[in-house]
N, C-alpha and C positions, 0 to 999 in steps of 0.2 A: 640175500646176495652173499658172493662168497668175498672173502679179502684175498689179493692178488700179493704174493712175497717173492720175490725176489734173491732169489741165493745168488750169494757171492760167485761162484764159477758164472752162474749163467749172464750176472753184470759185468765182471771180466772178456765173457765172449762177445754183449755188446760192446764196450769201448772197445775191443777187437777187429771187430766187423767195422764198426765206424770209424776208426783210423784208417785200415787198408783201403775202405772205398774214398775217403775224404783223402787220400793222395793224389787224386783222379779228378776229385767232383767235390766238395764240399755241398753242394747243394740237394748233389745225390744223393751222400751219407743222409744229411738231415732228413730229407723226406723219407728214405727205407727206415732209419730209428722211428720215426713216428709213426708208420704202416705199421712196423712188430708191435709197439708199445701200444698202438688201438687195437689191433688184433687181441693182444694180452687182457686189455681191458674187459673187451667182448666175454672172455672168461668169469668175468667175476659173476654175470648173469647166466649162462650157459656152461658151469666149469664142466660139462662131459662132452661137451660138441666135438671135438676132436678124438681122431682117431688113434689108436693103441698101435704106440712102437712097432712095426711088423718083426726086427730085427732081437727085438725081446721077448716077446710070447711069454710076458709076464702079466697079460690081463690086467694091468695097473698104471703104468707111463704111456700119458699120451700124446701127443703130438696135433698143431695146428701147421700148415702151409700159410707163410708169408712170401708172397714171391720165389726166391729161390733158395729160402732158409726156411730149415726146420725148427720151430720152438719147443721144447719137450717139456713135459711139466707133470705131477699128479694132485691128487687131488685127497686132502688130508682133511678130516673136518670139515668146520667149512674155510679153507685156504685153499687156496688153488697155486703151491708151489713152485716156479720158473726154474727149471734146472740147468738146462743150458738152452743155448741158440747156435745154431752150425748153417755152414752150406749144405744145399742138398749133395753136392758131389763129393762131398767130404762121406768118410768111414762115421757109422753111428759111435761111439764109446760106448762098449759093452760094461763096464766097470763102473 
């Protein structure tokens, strides 16, 4: 199994994500935090199941669909990396 980490930007865009919906819904934030963070999980057994950045064509950053956020993440050893979390309608970060 692989270990699941966590980078700082990508924890950053959660407590992001989870503020702007929890001005709305608190109930709502909670439940989508915990859909990404199982979904993440899922990774540690399966770190290649998702599919490769389209926006990168770098063969290496992949990406899981959580609802309506993309997760991005690679896969280093056995870590499976979390780099960031965005809306899907948001611009990818090329950089």
């Amino acid at each position: 199994m692989s270990r699941i980490v966590w980078t700082d930007p990508a924890l950053r865009d959660m407590e992001g994500i989870r503020a702007y919906i929890a001005r709305d819904s608190e109930s709502y934030a909670n439940a989508l935090m915990l859909d990404i963070v199982e979904a993440v999980e899922g990774l540690a057994r399966f770190p290649r199941m998702g599919r490769f950045v389209p926006e990168l064509h770098d063969g290496h950053t992949r990406e899981i669909l959580v609802g309506n956020y993309r997760v991005a993440y690679d896969v280093v050893g056995d870590a499976v990396r979390i780099l960031t979390v965005l809306h899907g309608a948001r611009q990818f970060p090329l950089s």
